[in-house]
C-alpha positions, 0 to 999 in steps of 0.5 A: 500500500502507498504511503500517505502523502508527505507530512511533518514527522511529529514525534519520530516514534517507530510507530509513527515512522512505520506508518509514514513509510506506507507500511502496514503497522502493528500494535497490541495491548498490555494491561499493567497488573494489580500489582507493584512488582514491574515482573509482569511487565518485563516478561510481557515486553520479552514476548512482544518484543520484535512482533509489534511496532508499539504496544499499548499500555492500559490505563485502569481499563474497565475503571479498575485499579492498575499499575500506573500506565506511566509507570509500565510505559518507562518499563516497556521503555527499558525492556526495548519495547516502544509503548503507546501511553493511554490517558484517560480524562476520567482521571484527570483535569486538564492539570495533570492530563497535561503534567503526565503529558510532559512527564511522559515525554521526558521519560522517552514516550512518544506515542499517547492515546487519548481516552475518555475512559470507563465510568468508575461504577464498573470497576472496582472503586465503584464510590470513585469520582470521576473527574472527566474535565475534557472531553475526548476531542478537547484533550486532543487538541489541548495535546495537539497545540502543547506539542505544535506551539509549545503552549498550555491550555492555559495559554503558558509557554512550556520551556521544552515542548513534548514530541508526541503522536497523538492517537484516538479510538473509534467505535465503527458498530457503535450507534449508527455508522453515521453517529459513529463516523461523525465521531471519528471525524471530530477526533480528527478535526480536533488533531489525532494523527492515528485511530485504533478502533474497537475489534472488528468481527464483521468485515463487511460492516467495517467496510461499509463505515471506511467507505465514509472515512474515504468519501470525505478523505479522512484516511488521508489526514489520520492512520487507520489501525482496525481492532482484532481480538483473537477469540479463546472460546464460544463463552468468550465471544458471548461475552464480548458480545452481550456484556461488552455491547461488541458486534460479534456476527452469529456465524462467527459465533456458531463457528466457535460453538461447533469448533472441536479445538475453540482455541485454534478456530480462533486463531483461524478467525483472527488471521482471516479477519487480518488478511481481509482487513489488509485488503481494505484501502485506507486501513493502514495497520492493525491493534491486536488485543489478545484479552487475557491470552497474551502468549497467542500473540507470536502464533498469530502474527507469524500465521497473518504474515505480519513479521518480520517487521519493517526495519525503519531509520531511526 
């Protein structure tokens, strides 16, 4: 696939570098422990390492309390593994959104997300306030114009301004595929330079809602990087579909429930949905999240012919 046209590097990061050389990019995710001892982290980082260009780290995902993603993004850092900090605004005010900001880039971060993040009711600190100051779309361009004009929200100069890649999620089955492109496109108008969606299952839906993104050239102006979740078991996939709100099509459902070996069929149905998501234009990577079945990550990026990966100047 060509790469977009030129445009400024921003932060330099292997991501955003694999990305602007018009290579097909791919990340994963890592949910730092409940736990203050960084071993996970190290060992998760060894299985990564080499089979993706960046991996996320998690922050309170599901509003349940975790290591720092600051913390595991510098371990990851350590490890040889280039991180994709998530910061949620549920939080954060605009204060400390923007302080762990500059603290992250002092630490070598140059990849950020940004989340509005799980109601705290859900978790489990359910009496937890959230604070949720900025919106999603206004944390972006709060980040956008600290790193382009070196100025706060606030309207103070910042001595050193913080090189980032400013990332964002969308939801393509949530709402309607209108409500949830007009989502989309907010983000991008706001700022972000990549997109990682929420797992696609149902290809041809997903389809259907880039072909907005492409009428109105967004995937000129932003990085498409399509979700996909391997699936462990048929209980799995019930439950991303009926308590996650996922768009989990009955036919896939039905083949993990007939399967003999639910594990392999997943696989099976995460390398296809891989190749067939490669095919579509403006999809320029994808964000694997292997939810609690992290040592499948080597097995599936080696059978969707996603390694080696690209070697880029540094």
């Amino acid at each position: 696939m060509a790469a977009l046209g030129v445009r400024m590097m921003h932060s330099g990061s292997r991501l955003e570098r694999v990305l602007a050389s018009g290579a097909f990019a791919v990340t994963a995710e890592i949910a730092p422990p409940p736990s203050a001892d960084p071993g996970a982290i190290r060992t998760q980082a060894a299985a990564y390492r080499g089979l993706v260009d960046a991996c996320n780290v998690t922050d309170g995902t599901r509003a349940l309390v975790q290591m720092s993603g600051l913390a595991a993004a510098a371990i990851l850092i350590q490890e040889g593994v280039e991180p994709v900090l998530q910061l949620a605004s549920r939080d954060r005010n605009r204060i400390a959104l923007q302080a762990d900001l500059l603290g992250a880039a002092a630490l070598g971060v140059r990849n950020v997300l940004c989340l509005f993040g799980d109601l705290p009711a859900g978790g489990n600190e359910p009496d937890a306030k959230g604070v949720f100051d900025l919106k999603t779309e206004e944390m972006i361009e709060t980040f956008r114009i600290l790193r382009d004009k070196g100025v706060l929200r606030g309207g103070d100069p910042v001595e050193s301004a913080p090189r980032i890649f400013i990332g964002a999620t969308a939801d393509p089955f949530q709402d309607s595929r209108e409500e949830s492109f007009a989502r989309l496109r907010s983000k991008v108008l706001a700022g972000a330079d990549f997109i990682q969606t929420q797992a696609v299952f149902d290809v041809d839906a997903f389809e259907e809602w880039m072909r907005l993104v492409r009428k109105e050239w967004l995937h000129e102006k932003v990085y498409v990087l399509a979700g996909v979740i391997p699936l462990r078991s048929s209980k799995m996939a019930r439950f991303l579909g009926d308590k996650l709100g996922m768009a989990v099509p009955r036919h896939i459902l039905d083949r993990m429930e007939k399967a003999p070996n639910p594990q392999a069929e997943g696989v099976s149905i995460a390398v296809r949905t891989i190749k067939a998501l490669r095919k579509i234009e403006g999809v320029r990577g994808v964000h694997l999240m292997p939810v609690g079945w992290e040592d499948v990550l080597p097995e599936l990026v080696k059978e969707a012919g996603l390694v080696p990966r690209p070697e880029t100047p540094g």
